[in-house]
C-alpha positions as CSV (number, residue, x, y, z in Angstrom):
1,X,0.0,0.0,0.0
2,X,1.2,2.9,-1.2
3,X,0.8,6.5,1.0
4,X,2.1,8.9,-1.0
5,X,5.3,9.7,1.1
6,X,2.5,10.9,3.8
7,X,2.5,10.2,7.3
8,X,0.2,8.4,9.1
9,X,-2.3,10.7,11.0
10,X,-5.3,10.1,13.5
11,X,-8.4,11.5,11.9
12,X,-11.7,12.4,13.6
13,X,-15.3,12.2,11.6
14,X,-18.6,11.9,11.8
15,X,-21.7,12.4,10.8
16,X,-23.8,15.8,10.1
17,X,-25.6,15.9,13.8
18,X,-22.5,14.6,15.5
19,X,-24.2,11.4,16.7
20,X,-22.0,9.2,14.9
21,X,-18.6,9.8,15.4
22,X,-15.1,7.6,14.6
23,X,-10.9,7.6,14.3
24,X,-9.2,6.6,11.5
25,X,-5.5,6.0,11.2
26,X,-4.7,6.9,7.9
27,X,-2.2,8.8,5.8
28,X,-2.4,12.9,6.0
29,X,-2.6,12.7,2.1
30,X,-5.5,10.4,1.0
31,X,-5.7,7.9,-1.7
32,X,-9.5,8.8,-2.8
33,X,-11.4,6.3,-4.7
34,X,-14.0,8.3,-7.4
35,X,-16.9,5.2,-8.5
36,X,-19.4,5.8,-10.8
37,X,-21.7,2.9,-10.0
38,X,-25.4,3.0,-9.1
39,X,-25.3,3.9,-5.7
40,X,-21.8,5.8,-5.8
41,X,-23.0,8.5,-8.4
42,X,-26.2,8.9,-6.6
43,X,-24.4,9.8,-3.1
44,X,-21.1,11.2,-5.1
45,X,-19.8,8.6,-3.0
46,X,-16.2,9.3,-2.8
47,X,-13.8,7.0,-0.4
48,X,-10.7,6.0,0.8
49,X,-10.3,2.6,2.5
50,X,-8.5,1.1,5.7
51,X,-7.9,-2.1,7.5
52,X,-10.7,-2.5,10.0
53,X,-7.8,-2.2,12.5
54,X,-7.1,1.3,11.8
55,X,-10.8,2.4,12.6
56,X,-12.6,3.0,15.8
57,X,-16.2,4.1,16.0
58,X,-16.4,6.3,18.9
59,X,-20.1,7.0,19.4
60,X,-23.1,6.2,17.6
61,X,-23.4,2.5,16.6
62,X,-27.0,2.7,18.0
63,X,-27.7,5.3,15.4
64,X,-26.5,3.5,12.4
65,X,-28.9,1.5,10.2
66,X,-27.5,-0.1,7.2
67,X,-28.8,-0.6,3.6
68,X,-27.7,-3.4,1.1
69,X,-28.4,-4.2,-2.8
70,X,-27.6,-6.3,-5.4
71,X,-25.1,-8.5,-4.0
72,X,-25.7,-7.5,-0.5
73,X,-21.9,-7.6,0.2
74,X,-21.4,-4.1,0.9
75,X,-22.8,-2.6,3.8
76,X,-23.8,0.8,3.3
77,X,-24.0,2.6,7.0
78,X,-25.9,6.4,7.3
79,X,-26.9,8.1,10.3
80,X,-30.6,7.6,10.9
81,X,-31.1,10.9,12.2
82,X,-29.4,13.2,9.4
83,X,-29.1,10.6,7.1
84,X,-25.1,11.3,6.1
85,X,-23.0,8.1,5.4
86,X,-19.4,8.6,6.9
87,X,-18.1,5.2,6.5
88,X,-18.9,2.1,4.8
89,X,-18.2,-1.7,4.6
90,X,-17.4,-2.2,1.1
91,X,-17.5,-5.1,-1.3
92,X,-14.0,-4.8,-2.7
93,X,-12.8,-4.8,1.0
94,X,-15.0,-6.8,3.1
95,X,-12.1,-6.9,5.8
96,X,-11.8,-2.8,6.1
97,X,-13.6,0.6,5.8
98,X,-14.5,2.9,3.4
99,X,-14.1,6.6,4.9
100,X,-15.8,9.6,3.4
101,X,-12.7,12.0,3.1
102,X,-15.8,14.9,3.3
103,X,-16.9,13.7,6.9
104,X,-13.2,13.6,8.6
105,X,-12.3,17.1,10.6
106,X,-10.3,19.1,8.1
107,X,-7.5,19.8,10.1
108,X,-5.7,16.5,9.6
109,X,-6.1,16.4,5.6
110,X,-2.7,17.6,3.6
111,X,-4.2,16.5,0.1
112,X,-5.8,14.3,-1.8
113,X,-5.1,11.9,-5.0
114,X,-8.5,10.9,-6.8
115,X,-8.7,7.5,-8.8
116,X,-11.6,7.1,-10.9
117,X,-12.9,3.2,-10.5
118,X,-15.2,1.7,-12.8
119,X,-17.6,0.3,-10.4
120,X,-20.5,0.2,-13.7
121,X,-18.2,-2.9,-15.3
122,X,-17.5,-3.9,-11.1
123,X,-16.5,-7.5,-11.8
124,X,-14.4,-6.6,-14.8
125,X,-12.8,-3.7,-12.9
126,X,-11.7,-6.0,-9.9
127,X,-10.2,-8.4,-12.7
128,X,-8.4,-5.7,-13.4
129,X,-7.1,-5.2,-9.7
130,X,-6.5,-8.8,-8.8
131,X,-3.9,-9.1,-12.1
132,X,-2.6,-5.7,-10.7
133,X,-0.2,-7.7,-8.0
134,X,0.5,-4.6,-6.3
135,X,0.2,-2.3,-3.8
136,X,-1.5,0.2,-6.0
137,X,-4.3,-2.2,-6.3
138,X,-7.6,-1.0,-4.5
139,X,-7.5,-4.5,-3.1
140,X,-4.6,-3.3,-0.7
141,X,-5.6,-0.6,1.0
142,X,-7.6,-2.7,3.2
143,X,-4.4,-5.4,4.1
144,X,-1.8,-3.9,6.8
145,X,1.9,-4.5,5.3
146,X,3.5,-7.0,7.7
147,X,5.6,-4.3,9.6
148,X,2.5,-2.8,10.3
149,X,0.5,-5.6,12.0
């Protein structure tokens, strides 16, 4: 997994109202993953990922209700009282998190690096990753590098 150079940073974020709230340790420059499938482009769902390690809901699990399609793999997790979605369990990474770079505190962001995925042609596109072999493959970002553990 590749982090740009960037350091590895505690981030704090939440939903709108503040009932749900989480950490994430992630790098200060985010790898930010741009889908265009169905439910993606109707939230303008844009995400980095993380091991399940690295995150820690802090408040709110009582407030989360979660909404599945298609597959039913990916969890989709909003806020039932304003409705945001700050973090998600998705199907590419069912062992980690996708984080809503929009919902983390500000103060902890140096920049950003947007990948466009083809989640329209999903199983072709994860083809594509699998063959990748590397650690630029969206399947990585979920899997700690063994010096990380």
């Amino acid at each position: 997994m590749s982090s740009s150079s960037s350091e590895m940073v505690l981030h704090r974020g939440g939903c709108h109202c503040g009932e749900v709230a989480y950490e994430v340790v992630a790098p200060s420059h985010l790898h930010v993953y741009n889908c265009n499938c169905s439910i993606c482009t109707k939230k303008q769902n844009r995400h980095f990922i993380v091991p399940k390690s690295r995150f820690k809901l802090l408040k709110g699990a009582e407030y989360l209700t979660t909404y599945t399609f298609n597959s039913h793999r990916a969890k989709h997790m909003f806020c039932r009282v304003c409705g945001v979605q700050s973090f998600y369990e998705p199907r590419s990474n069912p062992d980690g998190y996708g984080i809503m770079p929009h919902c983390l505190d500000p103060s902890t962001v140096t920049g950003m690096t947007v990948e466009d995925f083809n989640g329209v042609a999903w199983e072709e596109s994860m083809a594509k990753e699998t063959s990748k072999q590397s650690s630029s493959s969206i399947l990585a970002w979920s899997k700690l590098p063994q010096d990380q553990a």
